[in-house]
py3Dmol code that shows the C-alpha trace and the ligand (Angstrom):
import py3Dmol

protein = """\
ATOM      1  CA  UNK A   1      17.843   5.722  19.598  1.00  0.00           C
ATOM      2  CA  UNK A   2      14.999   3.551  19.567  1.00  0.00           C
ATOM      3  CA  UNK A   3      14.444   0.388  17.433  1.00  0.00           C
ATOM      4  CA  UNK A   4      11.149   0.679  15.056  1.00  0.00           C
ATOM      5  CA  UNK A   5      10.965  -2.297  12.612  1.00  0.00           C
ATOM      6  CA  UNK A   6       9.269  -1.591   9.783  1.00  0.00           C
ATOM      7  CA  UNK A   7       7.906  -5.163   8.418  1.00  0.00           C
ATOM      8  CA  UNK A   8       8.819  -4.740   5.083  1.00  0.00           C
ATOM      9  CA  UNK A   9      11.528  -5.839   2.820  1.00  0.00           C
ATOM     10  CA  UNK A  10      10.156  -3.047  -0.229  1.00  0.00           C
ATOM     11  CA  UNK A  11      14.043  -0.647  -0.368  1.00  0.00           C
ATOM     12  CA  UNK A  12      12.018   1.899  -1.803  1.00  0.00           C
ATOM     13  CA  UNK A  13       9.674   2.280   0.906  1.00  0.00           C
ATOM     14  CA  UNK A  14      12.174   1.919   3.659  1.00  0.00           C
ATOM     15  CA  UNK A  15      13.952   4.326   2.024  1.00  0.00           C
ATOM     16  CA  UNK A  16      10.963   6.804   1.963  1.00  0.00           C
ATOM     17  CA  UNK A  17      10.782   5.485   5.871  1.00  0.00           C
ATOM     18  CA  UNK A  18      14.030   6.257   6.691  1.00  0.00           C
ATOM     19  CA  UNK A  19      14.104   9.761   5.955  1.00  0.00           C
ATOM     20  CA  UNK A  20      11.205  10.643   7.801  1.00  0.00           C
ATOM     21  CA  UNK A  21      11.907   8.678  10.858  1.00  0.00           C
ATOM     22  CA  UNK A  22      15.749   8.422  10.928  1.00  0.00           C
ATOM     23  CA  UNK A  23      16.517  11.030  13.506  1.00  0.00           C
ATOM     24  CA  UNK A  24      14.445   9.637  16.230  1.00  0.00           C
ATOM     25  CA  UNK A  25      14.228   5.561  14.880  1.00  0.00           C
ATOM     26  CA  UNK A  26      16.803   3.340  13.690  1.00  0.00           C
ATOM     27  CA  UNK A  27      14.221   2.138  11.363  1.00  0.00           C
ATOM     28  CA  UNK A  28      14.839  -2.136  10.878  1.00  0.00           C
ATOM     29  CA  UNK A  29      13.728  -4.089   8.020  1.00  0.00           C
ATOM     30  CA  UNK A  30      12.558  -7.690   8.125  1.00  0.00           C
ATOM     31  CA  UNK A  31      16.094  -8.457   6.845  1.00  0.00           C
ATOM     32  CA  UNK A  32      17.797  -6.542   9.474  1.00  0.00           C
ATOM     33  CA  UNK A  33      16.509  -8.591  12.342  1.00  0.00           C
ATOM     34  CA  UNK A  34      17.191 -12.064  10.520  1.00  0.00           C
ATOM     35  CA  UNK A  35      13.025 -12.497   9.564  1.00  0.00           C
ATOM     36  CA  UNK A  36      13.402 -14.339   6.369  1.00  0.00           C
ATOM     37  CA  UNK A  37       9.376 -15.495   6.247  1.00  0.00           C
ATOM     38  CA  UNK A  38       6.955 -14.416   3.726  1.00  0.00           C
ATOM     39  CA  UNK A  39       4.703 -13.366   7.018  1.00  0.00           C
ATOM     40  CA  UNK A  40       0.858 -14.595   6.221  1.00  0.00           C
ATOM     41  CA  UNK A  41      -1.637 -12.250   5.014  1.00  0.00           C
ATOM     42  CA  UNK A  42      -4.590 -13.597   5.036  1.00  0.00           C
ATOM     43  CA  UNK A  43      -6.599 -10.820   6.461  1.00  0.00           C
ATOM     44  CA  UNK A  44      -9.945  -9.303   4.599  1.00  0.00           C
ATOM     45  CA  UNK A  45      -8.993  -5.993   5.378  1.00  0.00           C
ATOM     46  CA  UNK A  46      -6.110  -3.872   4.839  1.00  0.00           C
ATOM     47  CA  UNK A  47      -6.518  -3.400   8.478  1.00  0.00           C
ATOM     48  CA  UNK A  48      -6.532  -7.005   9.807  1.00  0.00           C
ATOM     49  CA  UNK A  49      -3.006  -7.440   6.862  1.00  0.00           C
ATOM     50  CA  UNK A  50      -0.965  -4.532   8.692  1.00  0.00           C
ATOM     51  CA  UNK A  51      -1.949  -5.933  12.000  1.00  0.00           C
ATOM     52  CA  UNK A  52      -0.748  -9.491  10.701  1.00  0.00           C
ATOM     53  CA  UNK A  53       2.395  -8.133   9.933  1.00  0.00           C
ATOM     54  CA  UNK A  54       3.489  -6.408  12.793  1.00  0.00           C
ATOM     55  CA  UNK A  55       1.795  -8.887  15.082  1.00  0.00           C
ATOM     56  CA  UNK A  56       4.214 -11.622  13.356  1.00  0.00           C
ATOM     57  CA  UNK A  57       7.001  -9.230  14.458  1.00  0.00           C
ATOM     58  CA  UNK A  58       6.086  -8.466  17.707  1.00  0.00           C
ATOM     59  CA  UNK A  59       5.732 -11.918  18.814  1.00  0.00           C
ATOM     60  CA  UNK A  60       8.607 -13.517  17.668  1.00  0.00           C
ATOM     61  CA  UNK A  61      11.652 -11.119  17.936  1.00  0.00           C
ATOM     62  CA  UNK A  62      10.248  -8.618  20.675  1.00  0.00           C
ATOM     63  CA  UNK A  63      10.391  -5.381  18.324  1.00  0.00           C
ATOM     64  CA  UNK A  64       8.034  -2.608  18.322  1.00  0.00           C
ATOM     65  CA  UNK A  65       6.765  -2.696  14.738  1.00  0.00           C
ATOM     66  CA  UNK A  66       4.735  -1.167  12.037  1.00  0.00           C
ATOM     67  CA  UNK A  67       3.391  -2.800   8.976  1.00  0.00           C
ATOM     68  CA  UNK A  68       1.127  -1.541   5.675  1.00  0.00           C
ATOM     69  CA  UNK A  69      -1.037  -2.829   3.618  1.00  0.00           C
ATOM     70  CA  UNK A  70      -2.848  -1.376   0.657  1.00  0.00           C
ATOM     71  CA  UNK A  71      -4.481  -1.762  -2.385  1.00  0.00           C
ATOM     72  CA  UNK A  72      -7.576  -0.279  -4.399  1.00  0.00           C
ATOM     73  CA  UNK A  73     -11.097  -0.459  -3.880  1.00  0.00           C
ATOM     74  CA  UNK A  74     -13.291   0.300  -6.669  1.00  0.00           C
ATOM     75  CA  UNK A  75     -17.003   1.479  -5.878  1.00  0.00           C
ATOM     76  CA  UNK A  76     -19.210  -0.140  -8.791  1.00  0.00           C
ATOM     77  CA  UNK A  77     -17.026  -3.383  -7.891  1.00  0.00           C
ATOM     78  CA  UNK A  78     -17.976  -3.981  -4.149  1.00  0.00           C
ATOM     79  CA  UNK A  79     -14.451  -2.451  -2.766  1.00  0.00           C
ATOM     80  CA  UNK A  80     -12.795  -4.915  -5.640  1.00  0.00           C
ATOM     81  CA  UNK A  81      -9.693  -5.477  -5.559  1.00  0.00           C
ATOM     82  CA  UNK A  82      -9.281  -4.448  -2.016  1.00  0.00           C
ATOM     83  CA  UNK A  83      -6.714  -6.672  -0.180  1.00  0.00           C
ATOM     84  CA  UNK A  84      -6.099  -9.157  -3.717  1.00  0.00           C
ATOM     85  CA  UNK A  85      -4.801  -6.045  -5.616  1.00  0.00           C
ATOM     86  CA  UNK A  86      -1.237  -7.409  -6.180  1.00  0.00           C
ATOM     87  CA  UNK A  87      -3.269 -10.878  -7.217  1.00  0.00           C
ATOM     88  CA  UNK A  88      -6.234  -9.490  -8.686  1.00  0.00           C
ATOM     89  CA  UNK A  89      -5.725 -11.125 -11.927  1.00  0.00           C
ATOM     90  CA  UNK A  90      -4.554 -14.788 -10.618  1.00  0.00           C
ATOM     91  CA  UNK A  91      -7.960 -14.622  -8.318  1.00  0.00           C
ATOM     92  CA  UNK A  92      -9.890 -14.590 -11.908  1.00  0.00           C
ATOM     93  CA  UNK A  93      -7.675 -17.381 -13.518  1.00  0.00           C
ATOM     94  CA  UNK A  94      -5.356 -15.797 -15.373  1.00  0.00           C
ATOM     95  CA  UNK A  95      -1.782 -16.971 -16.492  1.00  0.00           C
ATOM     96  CA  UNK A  96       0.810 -14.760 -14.828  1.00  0.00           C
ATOM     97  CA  UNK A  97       4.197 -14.062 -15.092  1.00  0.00           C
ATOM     98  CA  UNK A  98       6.426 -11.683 -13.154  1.00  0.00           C
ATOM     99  CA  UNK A  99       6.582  -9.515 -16.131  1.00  0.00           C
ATOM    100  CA  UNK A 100       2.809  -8.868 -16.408  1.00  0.00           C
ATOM    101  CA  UNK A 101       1.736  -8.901 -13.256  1.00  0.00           C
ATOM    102  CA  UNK A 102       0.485  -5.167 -13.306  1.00  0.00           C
ATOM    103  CA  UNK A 103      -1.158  -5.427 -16.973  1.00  0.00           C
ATOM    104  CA  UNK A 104      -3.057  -8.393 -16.366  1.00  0.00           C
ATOM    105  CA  UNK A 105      -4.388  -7.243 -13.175  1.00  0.00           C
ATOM    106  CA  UNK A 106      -5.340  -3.748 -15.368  1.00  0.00           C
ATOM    107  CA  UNK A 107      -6.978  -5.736 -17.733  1.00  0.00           C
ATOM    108  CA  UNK A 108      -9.097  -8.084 -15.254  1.00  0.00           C
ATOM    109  CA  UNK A 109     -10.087  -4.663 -13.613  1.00  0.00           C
ATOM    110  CA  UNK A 110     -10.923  -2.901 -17.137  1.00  0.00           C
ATOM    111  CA  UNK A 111     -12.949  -6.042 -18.446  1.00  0.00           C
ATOM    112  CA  UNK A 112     -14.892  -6.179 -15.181  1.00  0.00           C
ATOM    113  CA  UNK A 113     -15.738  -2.360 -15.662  1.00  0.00           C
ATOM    114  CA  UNK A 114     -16.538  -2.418 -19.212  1.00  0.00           C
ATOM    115  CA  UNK A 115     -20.091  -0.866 -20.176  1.00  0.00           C
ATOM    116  CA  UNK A 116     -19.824   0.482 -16.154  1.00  0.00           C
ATOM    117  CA  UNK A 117     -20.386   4.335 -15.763  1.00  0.00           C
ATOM    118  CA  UNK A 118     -19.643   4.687 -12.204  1.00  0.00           C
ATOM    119  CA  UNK A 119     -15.987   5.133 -12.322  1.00  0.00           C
ATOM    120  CA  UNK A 120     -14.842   5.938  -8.560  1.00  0.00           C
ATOM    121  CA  UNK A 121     -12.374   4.443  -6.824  1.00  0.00           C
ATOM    122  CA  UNK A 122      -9.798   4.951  -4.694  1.00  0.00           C
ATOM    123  CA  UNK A 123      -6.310   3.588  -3.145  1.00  0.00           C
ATOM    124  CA  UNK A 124      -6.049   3.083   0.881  1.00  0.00           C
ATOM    125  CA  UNK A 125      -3.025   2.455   2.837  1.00  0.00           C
ATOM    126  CA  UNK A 126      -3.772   1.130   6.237  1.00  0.00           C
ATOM    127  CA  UNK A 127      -0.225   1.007   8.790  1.00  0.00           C
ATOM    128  CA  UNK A 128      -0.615  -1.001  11.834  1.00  0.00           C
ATOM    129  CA  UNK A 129       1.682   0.030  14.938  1.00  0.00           C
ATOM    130  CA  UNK A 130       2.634  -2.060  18.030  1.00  0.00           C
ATOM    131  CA  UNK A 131       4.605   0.720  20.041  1.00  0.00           C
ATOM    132  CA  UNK A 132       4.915   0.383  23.634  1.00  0.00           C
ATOM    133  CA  UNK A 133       2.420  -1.863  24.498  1.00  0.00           C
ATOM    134  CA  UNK A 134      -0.321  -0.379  21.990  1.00  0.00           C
ATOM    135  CA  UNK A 135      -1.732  -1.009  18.976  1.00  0.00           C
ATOM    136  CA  UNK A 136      -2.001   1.792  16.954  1.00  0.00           C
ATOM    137  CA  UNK A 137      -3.530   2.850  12.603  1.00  0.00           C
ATOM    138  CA  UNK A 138      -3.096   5.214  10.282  1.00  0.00           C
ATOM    139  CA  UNK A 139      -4.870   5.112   7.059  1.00  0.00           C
ATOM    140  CA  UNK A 140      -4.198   7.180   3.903  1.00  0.00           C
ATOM    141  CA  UNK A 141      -7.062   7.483   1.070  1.00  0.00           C
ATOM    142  CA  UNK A 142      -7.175   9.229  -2.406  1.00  0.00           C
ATOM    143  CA  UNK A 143     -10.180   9.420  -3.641  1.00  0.00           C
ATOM    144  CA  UNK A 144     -10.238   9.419  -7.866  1.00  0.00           C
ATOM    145  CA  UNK A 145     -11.920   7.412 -10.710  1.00  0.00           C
ATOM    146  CA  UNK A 146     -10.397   4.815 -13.169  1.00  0.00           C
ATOM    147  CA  UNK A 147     -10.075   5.621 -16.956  1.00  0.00           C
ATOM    148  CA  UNK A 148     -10.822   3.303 -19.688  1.00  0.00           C
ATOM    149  CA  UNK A 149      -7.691   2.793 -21.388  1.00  0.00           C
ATOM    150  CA  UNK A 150      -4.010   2.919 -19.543  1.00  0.00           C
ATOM    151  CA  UNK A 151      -1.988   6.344 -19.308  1.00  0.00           C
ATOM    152  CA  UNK A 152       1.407   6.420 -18.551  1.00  0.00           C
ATOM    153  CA  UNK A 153       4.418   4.847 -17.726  1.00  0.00           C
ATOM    154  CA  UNK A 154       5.898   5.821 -14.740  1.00  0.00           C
ATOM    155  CA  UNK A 155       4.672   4.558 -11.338  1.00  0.00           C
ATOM    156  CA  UNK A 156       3.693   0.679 -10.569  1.00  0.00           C
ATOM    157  CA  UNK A 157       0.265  -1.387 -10.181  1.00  0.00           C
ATOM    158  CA  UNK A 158      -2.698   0.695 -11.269  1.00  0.00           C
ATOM    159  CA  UNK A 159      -1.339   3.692 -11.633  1.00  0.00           C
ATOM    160  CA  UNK A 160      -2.044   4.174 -15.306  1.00  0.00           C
ATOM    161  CA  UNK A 161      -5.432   4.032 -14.736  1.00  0.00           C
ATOM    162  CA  UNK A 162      -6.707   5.844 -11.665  1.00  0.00           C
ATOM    163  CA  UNK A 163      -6.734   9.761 -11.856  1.00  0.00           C
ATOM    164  CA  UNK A 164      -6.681  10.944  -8.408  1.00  0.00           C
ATOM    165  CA  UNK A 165      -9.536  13.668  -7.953  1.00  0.00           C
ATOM    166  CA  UNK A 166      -8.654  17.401  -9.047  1.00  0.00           C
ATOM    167  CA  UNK A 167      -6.261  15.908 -11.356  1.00  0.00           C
ATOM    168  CA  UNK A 168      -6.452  15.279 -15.186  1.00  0.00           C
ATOM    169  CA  UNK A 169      -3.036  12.877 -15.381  1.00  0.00           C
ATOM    170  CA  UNK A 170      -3.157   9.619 -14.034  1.00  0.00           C
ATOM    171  CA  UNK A 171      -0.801   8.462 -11.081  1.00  0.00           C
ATOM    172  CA  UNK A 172       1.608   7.520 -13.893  1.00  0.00           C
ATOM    173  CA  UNK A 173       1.665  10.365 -15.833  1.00  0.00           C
ATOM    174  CA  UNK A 174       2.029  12.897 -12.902  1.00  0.00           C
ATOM    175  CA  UNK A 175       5.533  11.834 -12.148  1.00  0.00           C
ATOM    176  CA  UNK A 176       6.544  10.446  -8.701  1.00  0.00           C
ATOM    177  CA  UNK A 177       6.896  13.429  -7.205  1.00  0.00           C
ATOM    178  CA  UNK A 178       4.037  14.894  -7.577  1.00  0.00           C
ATOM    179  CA  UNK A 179       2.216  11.192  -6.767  1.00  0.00           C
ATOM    180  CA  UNK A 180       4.043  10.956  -3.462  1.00  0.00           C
ATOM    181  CA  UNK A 181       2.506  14.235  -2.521  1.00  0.00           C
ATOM    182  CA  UNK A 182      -0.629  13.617  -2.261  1.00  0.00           C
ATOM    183  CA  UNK A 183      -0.531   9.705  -2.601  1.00  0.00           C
ATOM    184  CA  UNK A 184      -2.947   7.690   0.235  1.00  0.00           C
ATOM    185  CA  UNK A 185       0.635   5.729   1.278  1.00  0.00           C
ATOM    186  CA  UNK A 186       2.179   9.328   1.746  1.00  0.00           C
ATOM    187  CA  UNK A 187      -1.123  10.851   3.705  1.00  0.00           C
ATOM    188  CA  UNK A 188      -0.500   7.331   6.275  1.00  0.00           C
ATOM    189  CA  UNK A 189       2.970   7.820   6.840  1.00  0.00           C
ATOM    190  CA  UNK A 190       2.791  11.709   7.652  1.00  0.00           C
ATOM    191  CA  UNK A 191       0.065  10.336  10.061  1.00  0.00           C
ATOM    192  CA  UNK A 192       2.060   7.789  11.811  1.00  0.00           C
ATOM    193  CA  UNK A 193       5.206   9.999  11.596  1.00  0.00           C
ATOM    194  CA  UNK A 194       3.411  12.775  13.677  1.00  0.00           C
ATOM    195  CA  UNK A 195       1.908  10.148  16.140  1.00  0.00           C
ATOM    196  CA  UNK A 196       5.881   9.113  16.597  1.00  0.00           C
ATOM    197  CA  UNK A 197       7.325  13.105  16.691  1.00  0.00           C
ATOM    198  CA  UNK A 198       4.915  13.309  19.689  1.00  0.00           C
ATOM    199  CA  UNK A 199       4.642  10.113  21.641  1.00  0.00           C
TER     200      UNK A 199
END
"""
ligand_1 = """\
23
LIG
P 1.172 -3.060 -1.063
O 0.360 -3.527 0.111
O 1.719 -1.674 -0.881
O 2.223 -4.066 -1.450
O 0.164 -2.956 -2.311
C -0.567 -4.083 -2.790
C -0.989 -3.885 -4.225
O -1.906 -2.783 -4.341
C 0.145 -3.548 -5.187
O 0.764 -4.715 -5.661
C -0.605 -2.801 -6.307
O -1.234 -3.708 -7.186
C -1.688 -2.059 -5.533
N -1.194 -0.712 -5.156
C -0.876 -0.276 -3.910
N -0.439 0.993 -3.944
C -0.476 1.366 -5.235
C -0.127 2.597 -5.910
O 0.334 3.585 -5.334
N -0.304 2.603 -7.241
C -0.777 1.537 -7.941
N -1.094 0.376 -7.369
C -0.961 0.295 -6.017
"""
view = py3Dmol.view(width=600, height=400)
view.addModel(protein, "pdb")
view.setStyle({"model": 0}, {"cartoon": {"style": "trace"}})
view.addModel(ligand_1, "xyz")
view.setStyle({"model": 1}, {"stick": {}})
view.zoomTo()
view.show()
């Protein structure tokens, strides 16, 4: 079985990883192969993140490797938050703490689209894949718009606040099943997981 390192350390989305890949990968975290570095990403694009990542990997422990990176990008914003989603709210000054990470980056993004009418928005996943000499990327995007007041309390980040197009419930009102579905992490995975089945 071939060694795939996925550069993440997230359980839940090696997890997800796992059970797509596991009969043809033995999928590695960052742990696995003794990489204890937060790995600089200091990209502008998702794209030039993922490739970070895996790049980091590739170089110094020899593994084929994918990465992700992803975030939201709202239209009437310029493609804001884009690659400072996780940090959207400690870009604008604001005192964080783990515990309100998500709601103060909500509230940065709600104050910045008050009075706004043009709503759209939507999340992107961008994988980067070093396999066999290559470099490889998949990207994932759900389109949908952002609401003016949160909705919800299951799913992480944003989620209360973007309704993914030909929905009425946000991401984290929908439940996760339905979100990984038709999520744009989900719709770059299946991608990358096909490119895998037949390489
Ligand atoms: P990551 O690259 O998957 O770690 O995502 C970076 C940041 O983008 C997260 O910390 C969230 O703020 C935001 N984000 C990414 N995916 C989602 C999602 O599915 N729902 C809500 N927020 C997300």
């Amino acid at each position: 079985m071939k060694t795939l390192v996925f550069a993440s350390n997230n359980a839940h989305k090696l997890e997800e990883i796992r059970a797509i890949l596991g009969n043809k990968f033995d999928v590695k975290s960052l742990k696995d192969i003794g990489c204890n570095v937060d790995i600089p990403e200091t990209g502008t694009t998702f794209r030039e993140n993922a490739l970070q990542k895996a790049r980091y990997v590739k170089e110094h422990f020899g593994f084929d490797c994918f990465a992700d990176d992803s975030g939201l990008q709202v239209e009437a914003l310029g493609g804001e938050p884009g690659v400072y989603s996780a940090r959207y709210a400690v870009k604008n000054g604001r005192q964080v703490t783990a515990g309100n990470k998500d709601d103060a980056n909500m509230d940065v993004l709600l104050e910045k689209l008050a009075g706004e009418e043009n709503r759209k928005a939507c999340f992107r996943t961008c994988i980067a894949l070093i396999y066999e000499g290559e470099t490889h990327f998949f990207d994932g995007v759900v389109e949908g718009h952002i609401i003016t007041e949160k909705r919800g309390d299951g799913g992480f980040g944003y989620d209360p606040l973007f309704v993914p197009d030909g929905y009425e419930k946000t991401f984290a009102e929908m439940g996760n099943e339905v979100k990984n579905n038709i999520s744009h992490r989900a719709k770059a995975v299946e991608k990358l997981a096909e490119f895998l089945f037949f390489n």
